[in-house]
C-alpha positions as CSV (number, residue, x, y, z in Angstrom):
1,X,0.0,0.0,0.0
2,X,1.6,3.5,-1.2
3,X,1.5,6.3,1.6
4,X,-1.2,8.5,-0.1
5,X,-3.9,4.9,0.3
6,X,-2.7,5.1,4.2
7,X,-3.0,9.0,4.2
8,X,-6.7,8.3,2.5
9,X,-7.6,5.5,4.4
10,X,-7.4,7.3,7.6
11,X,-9.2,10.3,6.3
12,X,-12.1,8.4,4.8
13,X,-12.5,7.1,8.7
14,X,-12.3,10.5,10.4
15,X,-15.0,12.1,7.4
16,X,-17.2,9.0,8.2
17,X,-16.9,8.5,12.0
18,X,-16.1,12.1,13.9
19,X,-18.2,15.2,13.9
20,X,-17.1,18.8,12.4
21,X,-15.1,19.9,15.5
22,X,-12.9,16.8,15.2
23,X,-12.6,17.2,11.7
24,X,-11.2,20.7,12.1
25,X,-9.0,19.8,15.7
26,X,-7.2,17.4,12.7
27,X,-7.1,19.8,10.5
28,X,-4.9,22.1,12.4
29,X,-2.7,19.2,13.4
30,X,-2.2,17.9,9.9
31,X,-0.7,21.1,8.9
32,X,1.2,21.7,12.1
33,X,2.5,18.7,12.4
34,X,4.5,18.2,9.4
35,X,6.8,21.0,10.1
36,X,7.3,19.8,13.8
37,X,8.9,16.4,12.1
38,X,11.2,18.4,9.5
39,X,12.6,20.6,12.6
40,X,13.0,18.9,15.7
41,X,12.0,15.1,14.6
42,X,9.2,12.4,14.7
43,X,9.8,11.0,18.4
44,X,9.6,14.5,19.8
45,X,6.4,15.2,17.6
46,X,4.8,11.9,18.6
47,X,5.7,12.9,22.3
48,X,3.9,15.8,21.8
49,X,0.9,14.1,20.4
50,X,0.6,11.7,23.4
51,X,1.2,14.5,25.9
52,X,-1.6,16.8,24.2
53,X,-4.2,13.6,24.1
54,X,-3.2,10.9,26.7
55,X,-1.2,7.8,25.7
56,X,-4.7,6.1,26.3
57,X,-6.6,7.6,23.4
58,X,-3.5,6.8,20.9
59,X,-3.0,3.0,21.8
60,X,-6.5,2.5,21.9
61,X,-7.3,-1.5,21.8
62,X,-8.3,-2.7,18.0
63,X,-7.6,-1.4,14.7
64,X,-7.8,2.4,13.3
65,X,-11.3,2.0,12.5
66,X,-11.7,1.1,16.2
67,X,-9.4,3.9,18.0
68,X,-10.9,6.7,15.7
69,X,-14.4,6.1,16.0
70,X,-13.3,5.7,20.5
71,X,-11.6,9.0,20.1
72,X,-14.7,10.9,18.8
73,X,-17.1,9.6,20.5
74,X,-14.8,9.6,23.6
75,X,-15.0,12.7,26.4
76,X,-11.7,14.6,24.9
77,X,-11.9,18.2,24.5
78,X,-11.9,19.8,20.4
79,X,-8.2,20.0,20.2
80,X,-7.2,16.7,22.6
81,X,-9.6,14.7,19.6
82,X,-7.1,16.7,17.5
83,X,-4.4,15.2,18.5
84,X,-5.5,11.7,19.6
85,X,-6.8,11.3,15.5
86,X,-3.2,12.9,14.0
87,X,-1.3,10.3,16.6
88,X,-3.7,7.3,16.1
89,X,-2.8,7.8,12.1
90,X,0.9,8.5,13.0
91,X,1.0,5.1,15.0
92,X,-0.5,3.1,12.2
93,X,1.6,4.6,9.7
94,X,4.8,4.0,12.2
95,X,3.8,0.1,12.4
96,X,4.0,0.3,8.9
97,X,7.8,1.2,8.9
98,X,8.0,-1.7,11.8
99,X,8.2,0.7,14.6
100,X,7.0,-1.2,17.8
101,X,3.3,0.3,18.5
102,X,2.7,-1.7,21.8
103,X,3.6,1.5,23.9
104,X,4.7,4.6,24.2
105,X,8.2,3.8,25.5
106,X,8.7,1.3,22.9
107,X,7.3,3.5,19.7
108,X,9.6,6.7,21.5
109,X,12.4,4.4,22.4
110,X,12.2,3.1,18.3
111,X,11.8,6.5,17.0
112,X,14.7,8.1,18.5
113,X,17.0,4.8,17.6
114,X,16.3,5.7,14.1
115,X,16.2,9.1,14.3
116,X,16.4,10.9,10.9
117,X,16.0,7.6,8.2
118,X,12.4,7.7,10.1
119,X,12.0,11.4,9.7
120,X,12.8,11.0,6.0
121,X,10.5,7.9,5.4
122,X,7.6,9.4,7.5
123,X,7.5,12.4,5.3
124,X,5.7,11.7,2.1
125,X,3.0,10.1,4.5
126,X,1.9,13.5,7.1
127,X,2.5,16.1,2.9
128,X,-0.5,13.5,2.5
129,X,-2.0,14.0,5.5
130,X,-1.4,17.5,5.4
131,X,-3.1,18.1,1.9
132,X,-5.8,15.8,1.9
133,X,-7.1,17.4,5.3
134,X,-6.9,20.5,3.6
135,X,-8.9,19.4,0.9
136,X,-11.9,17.5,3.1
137,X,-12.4,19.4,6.7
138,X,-13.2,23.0,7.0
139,X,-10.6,25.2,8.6
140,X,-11.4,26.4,12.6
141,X,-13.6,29.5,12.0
């Protein structure tokens, strides 16, 4: 599967299982994000995402499908549902690359072992992200 069916995959669940406040909290992230991995790296981004959301909404038992549609239903705030969607894509995506997605420690502990070559390979993934949220959620008002 290339990285712009991943990038579409998770953004055909978000559009079909979260409501417009969620949408837009992932909006905002998807174009944040991006730069955050180009500057200071994709562990530190990823610790950021787990610190803004809770490790709990990210590693979510079951598959994407599963963690998304707990994340918007769930009791997090607008910009915490943000978060928890960008990370719960970030993680699948991560697995992907055979990053360890068991726990935070392990996916941090993974992520900083391979520093840059993840950086690099994660990129083309969150310019998908990044664009195709663009395209489908409405920005904040």
């Amino acid at each position: 599967m290339t990285w712009l069916e991943e990038a579409l995959g998770c953004i055909k669940l978000i559009d079909s299982l979260c409501g417009s406040e969620a949408k837009s909290a992932f909006r905002t992230r998807a174009r944040q994000i991006p730069s955050d991995i180009y500057y200071i790296g994709t562990a530190y981004a990823f610790a950021v995402l787990a610190a803004r959301s809770g490790e709990k909404a990210i590693y979510a038992p079951g598959d994407l499908a599963n963690k998304i549609g707990a994340i918007c239903r769930g009791d997090l705030g607008k910009e915490e549902k943000g978060y928890a969607l960008y990370g719960a894509c970030l993680l699948e995506a991560l697995k992907k690359l055979g990053i360890p997605t068991g726990n935070l420690v392990d996916t941090l502990k993974a992520l900083d072992e391979r520093g840059a070559v993840v950086d690099m390979e994660i990129a083309e993934y969150v310019d998908w992200l990044k664009k195709l949220a663009e395209a489908k959620f409405e920005k904040e008002e």
